[in-house]
C-alpha positions in Angstrom: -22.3 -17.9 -9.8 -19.5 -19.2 -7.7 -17.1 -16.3 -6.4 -14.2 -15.4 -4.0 -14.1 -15.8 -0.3 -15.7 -12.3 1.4 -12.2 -10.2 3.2 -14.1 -9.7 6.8 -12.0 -6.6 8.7 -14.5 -5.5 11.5 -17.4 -4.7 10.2 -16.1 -4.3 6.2 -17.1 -6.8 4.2 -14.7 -6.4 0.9 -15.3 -9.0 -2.2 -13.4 -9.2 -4.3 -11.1 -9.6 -1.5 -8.7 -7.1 -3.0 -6.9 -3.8 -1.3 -5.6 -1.6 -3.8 -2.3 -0.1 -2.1 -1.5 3.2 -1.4 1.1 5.1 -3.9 2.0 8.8 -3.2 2.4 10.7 -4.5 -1.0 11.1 -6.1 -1.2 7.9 -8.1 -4.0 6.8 -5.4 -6.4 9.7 -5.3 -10.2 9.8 -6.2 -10.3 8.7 -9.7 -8.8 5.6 -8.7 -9.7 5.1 -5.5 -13.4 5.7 -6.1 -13.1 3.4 -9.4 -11.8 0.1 -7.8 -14.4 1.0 -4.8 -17.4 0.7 -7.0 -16.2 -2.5 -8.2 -16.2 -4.3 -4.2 -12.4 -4.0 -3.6 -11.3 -1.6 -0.8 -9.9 1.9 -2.3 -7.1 3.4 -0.5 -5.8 7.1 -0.9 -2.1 7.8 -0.1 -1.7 10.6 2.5 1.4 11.8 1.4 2.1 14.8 -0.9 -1.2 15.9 -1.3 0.2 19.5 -0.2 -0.5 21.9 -3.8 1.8 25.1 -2.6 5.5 24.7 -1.1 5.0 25.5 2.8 6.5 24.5 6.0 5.6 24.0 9.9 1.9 24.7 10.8 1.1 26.0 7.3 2.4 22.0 5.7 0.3 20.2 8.5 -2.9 22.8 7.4 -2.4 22.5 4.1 -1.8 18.3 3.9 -4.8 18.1 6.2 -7.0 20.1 4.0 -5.6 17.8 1.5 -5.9 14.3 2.6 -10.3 15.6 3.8 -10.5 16.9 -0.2 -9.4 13.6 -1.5 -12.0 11.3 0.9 -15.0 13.4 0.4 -14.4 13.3 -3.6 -13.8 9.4 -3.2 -17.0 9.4 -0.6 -19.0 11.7 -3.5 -17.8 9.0 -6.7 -18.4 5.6 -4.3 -20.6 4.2 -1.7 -17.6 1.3 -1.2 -14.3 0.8 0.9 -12.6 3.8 1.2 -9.3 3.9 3.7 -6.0 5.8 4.1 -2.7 4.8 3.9 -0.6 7.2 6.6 3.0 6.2 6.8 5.0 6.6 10.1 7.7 8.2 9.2 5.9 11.4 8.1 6.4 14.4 10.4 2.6 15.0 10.7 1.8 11.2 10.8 -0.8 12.0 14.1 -2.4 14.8 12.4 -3.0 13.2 9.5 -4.4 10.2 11.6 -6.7 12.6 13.2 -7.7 13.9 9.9 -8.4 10.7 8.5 -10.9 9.4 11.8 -12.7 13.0 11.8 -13.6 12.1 8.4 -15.2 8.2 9.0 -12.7 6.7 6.4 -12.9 3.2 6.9 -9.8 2.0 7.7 -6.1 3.2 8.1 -3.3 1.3 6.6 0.3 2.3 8.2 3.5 1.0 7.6 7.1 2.8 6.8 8.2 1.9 10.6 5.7 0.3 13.2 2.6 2.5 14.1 2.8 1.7 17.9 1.1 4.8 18.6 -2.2 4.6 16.2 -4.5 3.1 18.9 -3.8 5.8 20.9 -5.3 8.7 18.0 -7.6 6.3 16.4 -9.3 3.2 18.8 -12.7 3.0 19.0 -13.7 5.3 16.1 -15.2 3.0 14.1 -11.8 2.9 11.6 -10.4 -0.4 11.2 -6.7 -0.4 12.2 -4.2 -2.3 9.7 -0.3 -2.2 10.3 2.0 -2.9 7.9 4.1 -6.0 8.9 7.4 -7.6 7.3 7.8 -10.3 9.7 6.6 -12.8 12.6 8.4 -10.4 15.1 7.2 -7.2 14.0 3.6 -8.6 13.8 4.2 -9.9 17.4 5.3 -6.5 19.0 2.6 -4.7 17.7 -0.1 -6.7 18.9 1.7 -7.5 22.5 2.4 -3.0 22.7 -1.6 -2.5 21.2 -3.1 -4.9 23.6 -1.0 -4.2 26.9 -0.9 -0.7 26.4 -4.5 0.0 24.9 -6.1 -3.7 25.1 -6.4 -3.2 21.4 -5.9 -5.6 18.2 -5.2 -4.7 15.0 -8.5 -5.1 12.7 -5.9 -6.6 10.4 -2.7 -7.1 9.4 -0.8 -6.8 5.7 2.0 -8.4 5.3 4.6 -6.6 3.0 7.0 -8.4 0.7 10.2 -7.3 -0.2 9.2 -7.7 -4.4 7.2 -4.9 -3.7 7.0 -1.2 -4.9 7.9 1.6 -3.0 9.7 1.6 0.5 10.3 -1.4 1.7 10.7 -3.0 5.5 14.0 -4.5 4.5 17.7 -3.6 4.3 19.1 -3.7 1.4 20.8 -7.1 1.8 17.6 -8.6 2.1 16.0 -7.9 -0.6 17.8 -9.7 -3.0 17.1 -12.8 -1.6 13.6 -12.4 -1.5 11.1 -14.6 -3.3 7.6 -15.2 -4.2 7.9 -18.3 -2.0 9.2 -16.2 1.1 6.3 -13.9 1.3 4.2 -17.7 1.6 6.6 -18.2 4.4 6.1 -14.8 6.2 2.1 -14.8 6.3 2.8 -18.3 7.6 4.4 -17.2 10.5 2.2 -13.9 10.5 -1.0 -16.0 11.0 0.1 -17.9 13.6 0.8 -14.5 15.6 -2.7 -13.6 14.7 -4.3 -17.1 15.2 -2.5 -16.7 19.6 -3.9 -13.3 19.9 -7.5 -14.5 18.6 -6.7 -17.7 21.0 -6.1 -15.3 24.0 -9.0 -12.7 23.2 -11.3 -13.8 21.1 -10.7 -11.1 18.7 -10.5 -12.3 15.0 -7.1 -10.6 12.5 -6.9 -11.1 9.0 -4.2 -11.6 7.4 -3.6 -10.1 3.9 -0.5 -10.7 1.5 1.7 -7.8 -0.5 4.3 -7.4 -2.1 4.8 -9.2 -6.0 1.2 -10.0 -6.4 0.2 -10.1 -10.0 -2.0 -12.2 -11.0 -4.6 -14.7 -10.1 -2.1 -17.5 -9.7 -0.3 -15.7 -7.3 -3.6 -14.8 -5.2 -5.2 -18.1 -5.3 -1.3 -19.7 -4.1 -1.6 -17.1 -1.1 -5.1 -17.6 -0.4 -4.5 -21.5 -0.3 -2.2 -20.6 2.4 -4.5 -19.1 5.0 -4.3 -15.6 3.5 -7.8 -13.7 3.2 -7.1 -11.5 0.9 -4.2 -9.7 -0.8 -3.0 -5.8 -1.6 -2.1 -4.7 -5.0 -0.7 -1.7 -5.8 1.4 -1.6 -9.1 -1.0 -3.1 -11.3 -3.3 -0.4 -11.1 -0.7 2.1 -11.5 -1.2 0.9 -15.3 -5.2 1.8 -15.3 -6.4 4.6 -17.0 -8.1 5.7 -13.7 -4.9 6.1 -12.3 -3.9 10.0 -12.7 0.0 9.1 -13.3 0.9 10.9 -16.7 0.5 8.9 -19.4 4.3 9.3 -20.6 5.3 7.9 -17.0 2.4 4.7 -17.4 4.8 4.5 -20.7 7.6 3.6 -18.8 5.9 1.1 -16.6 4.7 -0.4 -19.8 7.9 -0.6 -21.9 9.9 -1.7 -18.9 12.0 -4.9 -18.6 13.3 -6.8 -15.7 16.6 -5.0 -15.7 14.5 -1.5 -15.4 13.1 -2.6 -11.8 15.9 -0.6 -9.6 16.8 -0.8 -5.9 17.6 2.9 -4.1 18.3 3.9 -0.8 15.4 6.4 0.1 15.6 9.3 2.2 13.1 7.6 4.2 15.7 5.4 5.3 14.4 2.6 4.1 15.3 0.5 0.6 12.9 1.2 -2.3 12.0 -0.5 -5.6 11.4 2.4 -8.1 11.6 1.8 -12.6 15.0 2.8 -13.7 15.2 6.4 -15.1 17.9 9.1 -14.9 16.9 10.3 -11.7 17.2 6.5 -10.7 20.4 6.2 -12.5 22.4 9.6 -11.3 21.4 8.4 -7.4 22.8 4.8 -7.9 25.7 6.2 -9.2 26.3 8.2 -5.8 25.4 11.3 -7.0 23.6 13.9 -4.4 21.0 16.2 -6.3 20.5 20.0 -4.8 17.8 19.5 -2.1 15.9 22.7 -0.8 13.4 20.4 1.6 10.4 22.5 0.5 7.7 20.7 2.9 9.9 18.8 5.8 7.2 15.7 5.2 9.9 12.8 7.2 11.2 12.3 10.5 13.5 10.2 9.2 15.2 12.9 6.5 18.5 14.7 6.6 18.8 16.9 3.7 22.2 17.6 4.3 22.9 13.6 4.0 19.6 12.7 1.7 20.9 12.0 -1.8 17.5 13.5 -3.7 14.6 15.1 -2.4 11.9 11.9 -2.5 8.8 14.9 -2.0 10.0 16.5 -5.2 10.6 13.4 -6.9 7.0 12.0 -6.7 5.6 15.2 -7.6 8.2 16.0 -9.9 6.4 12.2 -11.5 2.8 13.2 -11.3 3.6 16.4 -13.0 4.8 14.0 -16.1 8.8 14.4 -15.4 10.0 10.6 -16.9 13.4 11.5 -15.8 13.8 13.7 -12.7 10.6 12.0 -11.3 10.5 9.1 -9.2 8.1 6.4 -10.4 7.7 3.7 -7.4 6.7 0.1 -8.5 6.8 -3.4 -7.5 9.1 -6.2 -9.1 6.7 -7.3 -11.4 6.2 -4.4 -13.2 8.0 -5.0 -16.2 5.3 -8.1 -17.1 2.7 -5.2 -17.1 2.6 -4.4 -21.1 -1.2 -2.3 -21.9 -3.2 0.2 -19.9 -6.5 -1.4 -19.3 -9.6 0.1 -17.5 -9.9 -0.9 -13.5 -13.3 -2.9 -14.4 -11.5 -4.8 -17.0 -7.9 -5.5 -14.8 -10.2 -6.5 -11.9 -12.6 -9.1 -13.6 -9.1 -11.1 -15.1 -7.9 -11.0 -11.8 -10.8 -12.6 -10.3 -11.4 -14.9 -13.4 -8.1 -15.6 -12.7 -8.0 -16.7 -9.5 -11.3 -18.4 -9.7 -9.5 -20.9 -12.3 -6.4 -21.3 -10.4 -8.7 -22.2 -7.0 -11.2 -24.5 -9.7 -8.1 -27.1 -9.8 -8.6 -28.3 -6.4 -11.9 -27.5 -4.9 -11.1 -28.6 -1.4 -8.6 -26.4 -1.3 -10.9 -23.2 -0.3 -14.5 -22.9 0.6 -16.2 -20.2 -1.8 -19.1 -17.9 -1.2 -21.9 -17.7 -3.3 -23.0 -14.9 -5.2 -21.4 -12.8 -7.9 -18.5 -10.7 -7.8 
């Protein structure tokens, strides 16, 4: 049976050549991670928020560690697959957490939310495939040119980030409206051709994977027609009943139109695409919420100037609040209308795709064997 092209990164072979994203807080943890693992796509737990008391200091670095090892070894005990971590840069504990994540084997590390000059350093030869987060030609460029001179080290691969996606985003927010399915093409373009020097110069192969407003299996085989070699999803599976979101806040994914899909300005620092709710609502309107910055989780954070408390938030969601909660999604959440099981989402993806690619076979060389 004719299937999709293998993702190669290292020595990971991932088919269907799918990454699910990582979604803190919690929406990414073992159910779902382990669940799109034993169907050949790469799992990947979010790092963040997976502190259960209210701490601070050493006590918040202990406690997120302990965290972050509980959540691989259940994914490691429910799948023998691809399991990574996504570790953003802007956390406060971003090199323990690294360290965490390598002591346990995971199998790669995905980091994005600023660039993660620093992860060879913590994590080169460990065996964990490195994967940055990229937005552009120039960001992909000074990450490879500070890895290699500094640690003569490449990135195992790189995901490039579109600004439909869920989440923070590597934009400002005069950017993003002007952002189209069409652009990301454009960016993982110019993102492949930074790889395509460095492999030129060292022999080393990078992958280049597309995010950001991927839904379907149009939009996967348009990307991979491009020179991508696989793509990351993220919101999609948000509406899975794997996915430990409450069901009343899948509800809102599900019943949500275009005009629900909201732009904030994050205490990150950083523009993020969240569905519309009265959390969503009272910040747009300028309001500041009483902040008590229980954890101290970003760099990046002022809570005297922060607006809302984006820890609290995301818990405040997984704990089923559809109003104070924040529920992070992509664009294209709104076409999202059923909960489906991940085995289910995954073969129309694929199915998808496989049509989509069928229309011009010359277009892509497939591997045999069944996905």
């Amino acid at each position: 049976m004719r299937s999709l092209p293998v993702l190669k990164i290292g020595n990971l072979e991932i088919n269907p050549p799918f990454i699910l994203g990582g979604m803190g807080v919690r929406s990414t943890d073992h159910p779902l991670v382990s669940a799109v693992a034993n169907c050949g796509m790469a799992g990947t737990i979010a790092s963040v928020g997976l502190v259960r008391n209210v701490c601070r200091g050493q006590a918040y670095v202990d406690e997120s560690n302990a965290g972050l090892t509980d959540e691989i070894r259940k994914s490691r005990e429910l799948s023998n697959g691809v399991i990574g971590v996504n570790i953003m840069v802007a956390l406060t504990n971003y090199d323990e957490l690294v360290k965490t994540a390598v002591k346990e084997k995971v199998d790669y590390i995905i980091s994005g939310a600023g660039l993660p000059l620093g992860l060879p350093a913590l994590a080169k030869d460990t065996g964990t495939c490195l994967i940055p987060i990229v937005s552009s030609a120039r960001s992909a460029e000074i990450i490879c040119k500070r890895w290699w001179n500094r640690d003569k080290c490449l990135p195992d691969a790189m995901i490039v980030e579109g600004a439909l996606a869920g989440g923070h985003l590597g934009f400002s927010l005069e950017e993003v409206p002007n952002w189209n399915e069409r652009t990301l093409e454009t960016v993982c373009a110019e993102v492949i051709k930074v790889a395509r020097k460095y492999e030129e110069e060292t022999g080393k192969h990078i992958p280049v994977v597309a995010a950001g407003g991927v839904f379907d299996g149009k939009d996967i085989a348009r990307l991979l027609k491009i020179g991508v070699e696989g793509v990351q999803m993220a919101t999609r599976f948000l509406a899975t009943y794997e996915c430990t979101l409450p069901a009343n806040c899948k509800k809102l994914i599900v019943d949500a139109t275009k005009e629900d899909m909201a732009i904030i300005k994050s205490p990150v620092g950083l523009p993020g695409r969240a569905i519309r709710n009265e959390l969503v609502e009272r910040v747009t309107r300028g309001e500041k919420l009483p902040i008590s910055c229980p954890y101290h989780c970003l760099r990046t954070c002022d809570p005297t100037e922060a607006s809302f408390c984006i820890a609290a938030a995301l818990v405040g969601a997984h704990d089923g609040d559809d109003k104070l909660g924040l529920i992070m999604a992509g664009h294209n959440a709104y076409r999202i209308h059923e909960i489906v099981p991940v085995r289910q989402l995954i073969d129309e993806l694929v199915t998808e795709t496989l049509a989509e690619l069928s229309k011009n076979t010359d277009d892509l060389t497939c591997t045999s064997g069944a996905v």
